[in-house]
N, C-alpha and C positions, 0 to 999 in steps of 0.2 A: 549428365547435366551440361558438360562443356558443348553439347552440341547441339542440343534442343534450347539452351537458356535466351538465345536471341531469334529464334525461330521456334516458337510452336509449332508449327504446321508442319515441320518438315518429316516427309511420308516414314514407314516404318523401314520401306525397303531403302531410303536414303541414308537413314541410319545405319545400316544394318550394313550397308556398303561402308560407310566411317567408320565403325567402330570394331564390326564384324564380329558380332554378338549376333544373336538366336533373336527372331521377332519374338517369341513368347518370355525370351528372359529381357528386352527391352520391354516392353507392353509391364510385367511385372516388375523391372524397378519404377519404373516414372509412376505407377499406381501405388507404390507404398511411399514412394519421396512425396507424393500429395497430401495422405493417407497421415503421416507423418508431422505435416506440416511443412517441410525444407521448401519445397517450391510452389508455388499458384502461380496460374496465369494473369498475365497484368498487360493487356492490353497498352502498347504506347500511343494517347492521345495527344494533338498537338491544337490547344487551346486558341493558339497566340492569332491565327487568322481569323477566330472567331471574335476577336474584339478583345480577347482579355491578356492581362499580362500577369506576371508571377513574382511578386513581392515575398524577400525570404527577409524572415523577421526572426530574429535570435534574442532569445532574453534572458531573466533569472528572474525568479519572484519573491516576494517578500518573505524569511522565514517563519512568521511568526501564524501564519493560519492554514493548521493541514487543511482542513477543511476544505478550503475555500482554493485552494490548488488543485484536490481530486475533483472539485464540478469544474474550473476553470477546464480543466484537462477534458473532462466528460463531454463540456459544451465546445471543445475546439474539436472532437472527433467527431463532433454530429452536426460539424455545420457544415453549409453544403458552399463555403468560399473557400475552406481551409483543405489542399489537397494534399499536403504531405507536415506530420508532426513527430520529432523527433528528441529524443532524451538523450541529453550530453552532459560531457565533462568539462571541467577548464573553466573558461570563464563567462558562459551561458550554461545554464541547465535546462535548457529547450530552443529547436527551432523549428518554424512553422512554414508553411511557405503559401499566402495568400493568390487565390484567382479574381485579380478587379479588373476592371475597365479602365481603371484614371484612379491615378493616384488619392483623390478625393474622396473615392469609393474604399478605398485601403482605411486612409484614415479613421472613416467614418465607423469603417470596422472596427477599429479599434479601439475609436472612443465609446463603441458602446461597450466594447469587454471595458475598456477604465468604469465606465458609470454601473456596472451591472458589478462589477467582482470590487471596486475600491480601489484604492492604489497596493494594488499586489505587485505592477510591475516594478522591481526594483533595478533592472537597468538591462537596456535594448538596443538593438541596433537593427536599422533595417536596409537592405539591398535590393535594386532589381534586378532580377535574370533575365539577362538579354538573351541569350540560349542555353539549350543541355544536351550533351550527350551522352549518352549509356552505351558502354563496350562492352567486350567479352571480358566475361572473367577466366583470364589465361592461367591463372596458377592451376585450375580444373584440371588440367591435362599437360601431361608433357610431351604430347604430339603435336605438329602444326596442322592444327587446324583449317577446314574450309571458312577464308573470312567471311563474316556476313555484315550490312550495313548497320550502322551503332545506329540504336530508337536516341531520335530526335526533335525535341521542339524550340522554337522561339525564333525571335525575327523574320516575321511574318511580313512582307510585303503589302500583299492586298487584303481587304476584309472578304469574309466569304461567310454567307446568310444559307442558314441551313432553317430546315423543318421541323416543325414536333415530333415526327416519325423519327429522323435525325436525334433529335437531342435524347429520345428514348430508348433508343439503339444505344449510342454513346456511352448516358449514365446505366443503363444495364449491362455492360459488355466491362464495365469500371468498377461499376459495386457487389454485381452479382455474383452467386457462386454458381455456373453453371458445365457442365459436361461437353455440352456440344452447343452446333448452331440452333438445333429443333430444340434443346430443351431451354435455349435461350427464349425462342420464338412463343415456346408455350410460358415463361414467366414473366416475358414481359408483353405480351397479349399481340404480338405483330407478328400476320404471316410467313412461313417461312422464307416463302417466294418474295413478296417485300422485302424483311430482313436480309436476304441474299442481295439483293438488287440496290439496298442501301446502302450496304456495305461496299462494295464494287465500287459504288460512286464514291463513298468518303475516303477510300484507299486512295482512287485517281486525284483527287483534291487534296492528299497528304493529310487531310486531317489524322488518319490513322497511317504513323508512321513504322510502326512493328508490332510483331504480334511474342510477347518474351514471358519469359516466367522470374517473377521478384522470388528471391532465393534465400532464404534466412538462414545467414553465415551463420552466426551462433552456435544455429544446430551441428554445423560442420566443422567446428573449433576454429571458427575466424574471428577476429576483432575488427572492427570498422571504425574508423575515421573521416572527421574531413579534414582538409587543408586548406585554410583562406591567405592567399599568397595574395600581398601589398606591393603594388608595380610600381615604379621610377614613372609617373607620366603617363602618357594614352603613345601604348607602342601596338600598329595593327601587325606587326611583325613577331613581338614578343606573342601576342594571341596564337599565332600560327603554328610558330614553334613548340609553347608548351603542349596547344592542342597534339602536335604529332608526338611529344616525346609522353602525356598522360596514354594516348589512342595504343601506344606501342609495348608501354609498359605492364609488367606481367602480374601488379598488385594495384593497379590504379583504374577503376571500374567506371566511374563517370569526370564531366570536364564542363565546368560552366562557366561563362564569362559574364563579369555583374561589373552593372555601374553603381557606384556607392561609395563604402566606407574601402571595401577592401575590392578588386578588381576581378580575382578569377577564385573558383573552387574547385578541388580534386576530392574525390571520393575513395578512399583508400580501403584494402582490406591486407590484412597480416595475422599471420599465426601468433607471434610473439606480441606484448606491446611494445616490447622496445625495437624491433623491426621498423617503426615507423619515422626512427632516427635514422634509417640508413634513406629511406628517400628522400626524406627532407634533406639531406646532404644531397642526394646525386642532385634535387632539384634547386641547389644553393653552387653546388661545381659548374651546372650547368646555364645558370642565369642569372647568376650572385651579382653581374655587374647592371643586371636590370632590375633587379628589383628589390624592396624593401627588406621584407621579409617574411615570413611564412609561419601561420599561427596555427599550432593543434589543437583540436577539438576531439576528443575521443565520443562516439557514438556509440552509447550502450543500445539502443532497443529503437527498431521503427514504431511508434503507435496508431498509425493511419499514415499509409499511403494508395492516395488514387489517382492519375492523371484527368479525370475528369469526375469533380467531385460532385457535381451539379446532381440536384434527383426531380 
């Protein structure tokens, strides 16, 4: 897993030079780790040139109506704004992370879950991600591995105007469960010759910035967390730093920088729960004089995540 997880693609005979295992005993783990469910391929799409941005909204809801929590829940995994939903601990018990245009379009979203569910929300917070990064997950292996580039989206400079062919490549390569490029080709009705040739171009244009497989620790006795760390002020140096000390460290899998209520998030994973008291320390030794402080969120379960949720 440590070495396919940010690369799909890479050949069997690459591997096989890394690990120096048997092509048929590589070919037969990664078919039962799917098989399983521990890993699928997740495509890294990066929205933010196409016009949208990424509003992450953490909330709790009202106790008093299962009901009406299980559709709330039902209709957040099947809308096509909402690309990543998440069950926590602490003091949100869910976060979602919205694809809009302008804040106005977030809104809007929102006010119609208020008018459609009632006042379920009983209390939220919302941030933008200005960007994200997805690393390796180094605890995988206690060899050093070949780095490869962390899947990346956000802060998007120019706008960039894609095609229908495009957007249905995208949302099938995001929602789909498929084998290959041809059996992509045959589910979602576009040539393979096309499909190849669109691909090509959304890679050069970073729309698609990695090709990685989402990994459900769980099944691997890991616990996840995030970490929403409160900065002293706008420091574009405190960004830099944490980014290399999250990008380096051996339990800290992604890095986003958000304007809002709370400034950066770390994505953690740890065998123990209480492991996650030793980083918050190292990251409290190491920037205690920058910043605020540093809130845990324990993440029991992903419920939907797609980088390009659109269908």
């Amino acid at each position: 897993m440590s070495v396919v997880e940010m690369d799909t693609r890479r050949s069997l005979e690459e591997i096989q030079k890394i690990t120096g295992y048997k092509k048929h005993t590589i070919q037969y783990v990664l078919e039962k780790l799917k098989q399983k469910g521990i890993i699928k391929p997740l495509p890294f799409i990066d929205a933010y040139p196409l016009g949208y941005q990424d509003y992450a909204v953490y909330f709790s809801l009202a106790p008093e109506n299962k009901i009406a929590k299980e559709k709330l829940v039902r209709r957040l995994v099947q809308s096509p704004q909402v690309s990543w939903l998440g069950e926590l601990g602490g003091d949100y018990q869910y976060g979602m992370a919205i694809y809009a245009k302008n804040i106005g379009e977030c809104v809007d979203f929102l006010n119609k879950l208020s008018a459609e569910f009632g006042h379920i929300f009983f209390e939220k917070s919302i941030n933008i991600r200005a960007s994200f990064h997805q690393f390796q997950r180094k605890y995988l292996s206690d060899k050093k591995l070949v780095e490869v580039e962390s899947g990346f989206f956000g802060s998007a400079k120019e706008q960039i105007i894609i095609d229908s062919v495009d957007h249905k490549i995208l949302s099938g390569m995001a929602n789909e469960s498929y084998s290959s490029l041809r059996d992509l080709s045959r589910q979602i009705s576009v040539p393979l010759s096309t499909l190849t040739c669109h691909i090509e171009k959304l890679e050069r244009l970073k729309i698609i910035t990695a090709y990685t497989y989402a990994i459900d620790t769980a099944k691997i006795g890991m616990q996840m967390f995030n970490l929403l760390i409160y900065a002293k002020g706008i420091n574009q140096q405190l960004s830099k730093d944490l980014f290399e000390f999250a990008k380096h460290h051996r339990h800290i899998i992604h890095f986003l920088q958000c304007i809002g209520e709370w400034d950066f998030e770390m994505g953690v994973d740890v065998e123990r729960a209480e492991d996650i008291i030793e980083v918050t320390q190292e990251i409290y030794q190491q920037f205690g004089e920058r910043i605020l402080t540093v809130k845990t969120l324990p993440l029991f379960r992903y419920i939907k995540l797609s980088y390009y949720p659109f269908k």
